[in-house]
TIRO-2110 file (N, C-alpha, C; in Angstrom, 1 decimal):
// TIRO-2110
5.0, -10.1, 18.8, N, 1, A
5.9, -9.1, 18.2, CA, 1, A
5.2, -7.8, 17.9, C, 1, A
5.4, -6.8, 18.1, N, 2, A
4.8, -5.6, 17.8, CA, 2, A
5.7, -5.2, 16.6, C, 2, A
6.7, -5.7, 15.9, N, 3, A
6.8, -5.6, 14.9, CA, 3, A
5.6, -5.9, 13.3, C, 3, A
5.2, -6.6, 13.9, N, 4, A
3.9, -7.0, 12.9, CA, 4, A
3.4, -6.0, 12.3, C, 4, A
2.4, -5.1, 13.1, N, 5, A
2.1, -4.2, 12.4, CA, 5, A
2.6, -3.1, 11.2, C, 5, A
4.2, -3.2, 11.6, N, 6, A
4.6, -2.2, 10.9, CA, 6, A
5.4, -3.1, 9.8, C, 6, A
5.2, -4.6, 9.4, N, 7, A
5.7, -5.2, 8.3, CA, 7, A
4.3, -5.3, 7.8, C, 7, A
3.5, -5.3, 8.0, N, 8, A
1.8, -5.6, 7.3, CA, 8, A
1.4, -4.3, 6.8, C, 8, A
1.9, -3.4, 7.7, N, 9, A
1.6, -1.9, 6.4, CA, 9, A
2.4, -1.4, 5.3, C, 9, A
3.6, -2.2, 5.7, N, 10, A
4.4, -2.3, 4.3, CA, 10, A
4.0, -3.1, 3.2, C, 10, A
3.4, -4.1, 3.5, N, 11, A
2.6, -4.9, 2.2, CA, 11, A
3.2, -6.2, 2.6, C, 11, A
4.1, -6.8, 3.9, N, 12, A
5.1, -7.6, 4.2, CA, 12, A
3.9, -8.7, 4.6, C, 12, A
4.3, -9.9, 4.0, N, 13, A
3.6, -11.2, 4.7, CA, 13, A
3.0, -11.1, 5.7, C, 13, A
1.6, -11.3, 6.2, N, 14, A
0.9, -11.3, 7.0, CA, 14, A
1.5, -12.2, 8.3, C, 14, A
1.5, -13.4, 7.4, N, 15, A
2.1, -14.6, 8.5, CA, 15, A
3.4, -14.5, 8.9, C, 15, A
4.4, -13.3, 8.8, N, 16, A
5.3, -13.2, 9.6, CA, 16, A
5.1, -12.1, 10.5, C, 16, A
4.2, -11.3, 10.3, N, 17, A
3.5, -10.4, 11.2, CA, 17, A
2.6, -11.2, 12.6, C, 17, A
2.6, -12.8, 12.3, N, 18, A
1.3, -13.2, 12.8, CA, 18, A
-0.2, -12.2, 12.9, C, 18, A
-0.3, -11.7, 11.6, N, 19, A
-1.9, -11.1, 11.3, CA, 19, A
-2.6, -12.4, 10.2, C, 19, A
-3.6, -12.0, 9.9, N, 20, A
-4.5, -12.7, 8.6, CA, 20, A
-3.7, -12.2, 7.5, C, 20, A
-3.4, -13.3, 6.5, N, 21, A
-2.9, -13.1, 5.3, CA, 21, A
-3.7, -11.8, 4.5, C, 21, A
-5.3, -12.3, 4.5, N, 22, A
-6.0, -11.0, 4.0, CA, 22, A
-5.6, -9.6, 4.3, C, 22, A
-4.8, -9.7, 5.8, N, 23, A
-4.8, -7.5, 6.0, CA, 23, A
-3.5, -7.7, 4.6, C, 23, A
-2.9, -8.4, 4.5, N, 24, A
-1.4, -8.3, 4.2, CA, 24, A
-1.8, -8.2, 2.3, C, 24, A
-2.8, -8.9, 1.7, N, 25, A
-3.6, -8.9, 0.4, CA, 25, A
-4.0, -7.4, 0.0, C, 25, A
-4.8, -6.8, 1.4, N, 26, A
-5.3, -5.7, 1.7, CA, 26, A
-4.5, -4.4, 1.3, C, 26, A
-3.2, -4.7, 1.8, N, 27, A
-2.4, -3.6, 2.2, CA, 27, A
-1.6, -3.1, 0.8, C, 27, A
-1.1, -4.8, 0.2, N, 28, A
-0.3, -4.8, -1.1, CA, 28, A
-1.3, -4.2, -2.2, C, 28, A
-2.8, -4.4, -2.0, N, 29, A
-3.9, -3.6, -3.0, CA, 29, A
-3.7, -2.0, -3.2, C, 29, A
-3.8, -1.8, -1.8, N, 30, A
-3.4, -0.2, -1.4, CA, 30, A
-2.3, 0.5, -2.4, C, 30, A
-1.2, -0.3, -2.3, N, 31, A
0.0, 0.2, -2.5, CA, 31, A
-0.1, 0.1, -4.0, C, 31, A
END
């Protein structure tokens, strides 16, 4: 899904992205 990326820089569950939970930990820090 090339959707992934753009739910994982939202802060959006990693594992519905199929990325590592950690980018998704990462992202929610950011924000």
């Amino acid at each position: 899904r090339r959707e992934g990326p753009s739910m994982a820089q939202r802060g959006y569950p990693g594992i519905h992205a199929g990325m590592p939970t950690a980018q998704c930990l990462r992202s929610a820090s950011v924000v």
